[in-house]
C-alpha positions in Angstrom: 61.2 -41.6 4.8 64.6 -40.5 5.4 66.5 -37.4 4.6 68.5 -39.0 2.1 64.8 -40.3 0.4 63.8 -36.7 0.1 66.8 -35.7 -1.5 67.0 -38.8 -4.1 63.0 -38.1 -5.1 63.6 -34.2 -5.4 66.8 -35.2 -7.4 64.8 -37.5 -9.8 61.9 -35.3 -9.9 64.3 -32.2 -11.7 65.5 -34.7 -14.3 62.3 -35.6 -15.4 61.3 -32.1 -15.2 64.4 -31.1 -17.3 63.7 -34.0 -19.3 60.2 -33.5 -20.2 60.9 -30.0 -21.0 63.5 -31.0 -23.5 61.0 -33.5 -25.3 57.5 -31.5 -25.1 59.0 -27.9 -25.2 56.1 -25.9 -24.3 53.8 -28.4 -23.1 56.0 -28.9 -20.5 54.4 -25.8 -18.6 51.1 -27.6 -18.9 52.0 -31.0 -17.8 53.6 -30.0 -14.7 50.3 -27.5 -13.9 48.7 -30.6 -14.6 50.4 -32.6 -12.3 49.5 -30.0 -9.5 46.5 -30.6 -10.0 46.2 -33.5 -9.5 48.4 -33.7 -6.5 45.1 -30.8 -4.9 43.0 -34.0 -5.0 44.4 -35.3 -2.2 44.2 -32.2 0.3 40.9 -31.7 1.9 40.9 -27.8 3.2 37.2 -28.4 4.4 34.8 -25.2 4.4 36.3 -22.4 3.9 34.3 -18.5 4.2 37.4 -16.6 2.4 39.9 -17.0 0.2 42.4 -16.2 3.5 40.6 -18.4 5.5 41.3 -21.3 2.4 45.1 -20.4 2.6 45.5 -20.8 5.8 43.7 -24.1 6.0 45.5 -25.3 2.9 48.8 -24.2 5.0 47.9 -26.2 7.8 47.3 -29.1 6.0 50.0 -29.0 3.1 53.7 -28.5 2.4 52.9 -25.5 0.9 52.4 -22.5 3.5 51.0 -20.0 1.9 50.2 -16.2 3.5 48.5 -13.2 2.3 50.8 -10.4 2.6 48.6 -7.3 1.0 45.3 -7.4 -0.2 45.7 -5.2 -3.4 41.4 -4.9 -4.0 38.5 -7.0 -3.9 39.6 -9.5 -6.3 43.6 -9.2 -6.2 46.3 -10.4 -3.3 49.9 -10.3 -2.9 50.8 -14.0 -1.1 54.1 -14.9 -0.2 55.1 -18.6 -0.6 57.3 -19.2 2.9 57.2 -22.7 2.1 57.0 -24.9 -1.1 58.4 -28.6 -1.6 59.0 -27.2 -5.2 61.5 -24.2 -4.2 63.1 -26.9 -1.9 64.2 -29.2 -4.8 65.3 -26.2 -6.8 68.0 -25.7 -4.0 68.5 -29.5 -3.5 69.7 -29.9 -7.3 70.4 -26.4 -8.1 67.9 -25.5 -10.5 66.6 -22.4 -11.5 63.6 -21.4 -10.0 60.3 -19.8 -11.9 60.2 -22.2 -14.7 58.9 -25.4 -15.8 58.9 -27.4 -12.4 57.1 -24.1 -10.6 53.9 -24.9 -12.7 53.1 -27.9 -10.4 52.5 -25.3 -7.0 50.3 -22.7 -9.4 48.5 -26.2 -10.5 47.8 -27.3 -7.1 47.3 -23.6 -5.6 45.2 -22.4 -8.2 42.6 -25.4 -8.3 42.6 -25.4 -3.9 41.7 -22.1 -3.9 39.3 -22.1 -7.4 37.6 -25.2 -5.8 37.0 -23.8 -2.2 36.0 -20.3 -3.9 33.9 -21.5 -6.9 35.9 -18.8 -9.2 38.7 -18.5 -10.8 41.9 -17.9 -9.5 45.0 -17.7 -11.4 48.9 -17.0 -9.5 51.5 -14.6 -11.2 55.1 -15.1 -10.1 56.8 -11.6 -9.0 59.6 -13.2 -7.4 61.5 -15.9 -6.4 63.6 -15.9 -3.5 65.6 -18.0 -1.8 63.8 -17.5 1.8 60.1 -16.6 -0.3 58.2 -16.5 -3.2 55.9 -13.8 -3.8 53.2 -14.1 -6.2 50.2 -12.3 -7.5 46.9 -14.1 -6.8 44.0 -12.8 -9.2 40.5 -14.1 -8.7 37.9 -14.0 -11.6 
């Protein structure tokens, strides 16, 4: 796939974004976690001991490369997002990031990690940068 691929499915992929938003309203949000969630199905992390040690096998073998950047306590972490295919086509087609489209990485994040972990994890958007994302991970 070529350069000019990427850019045409990113493209496509915001307008049905926009799109579905426009028709569903709300329920956009939850289609697009949805979608994320489905798209986890097809990444295999393996064992992992640690919710760390599930990022960074999730980083290895994803787009998404995930880090912890402060461990707040036991059950709470600060990650930074340093990639994500989803902040890419925000800047392809000049979208606004932290909405509708942004549900489909904490769909495919949160289930990864709630998988690999056997509890709950849910991801809390602090900021969205143009370099980063940083996000607070919660596990229940």
């Amino acid at each position: 796939m070529n350069q000019t691929d990427v850019k045409d499915r990113m493209f496509l992929l915001s307008i049905l974004t926009r799109s579905l938003e426009l028709f569903s309203g709300e329920w956009a949000k939850t289609i697009c976690y949805i979608a994320g969630r489905k798209i986890s199905e097809i990444i295999d992390v393996g064992e992992c001991e640690t919710l760390e040690d599930c990022l960074k096998k999730m980083s290895e073998k994803s787009p998404w490369k995930v880090d912890v950047f402060e461990k707040v306590k036991d059950d709470e972490y600060l990650v930074v997002f340093k990639s994500c295919p989803i902040r890419q086509t925000h800047y392809t087609v000049c979208t606004k990031q932290g909405g509708v489209l942004c549900q489909v990485t904490h769909g495919y994040i949160e289930t990864i990690l709630s998988n690999h972990i056997k509890k709950k994890v849910r991801l809390i958007l602090l900021h969205a940068g143009p370099n980063a994302c940083l996000k607070r991970l919660v596990v229940a």
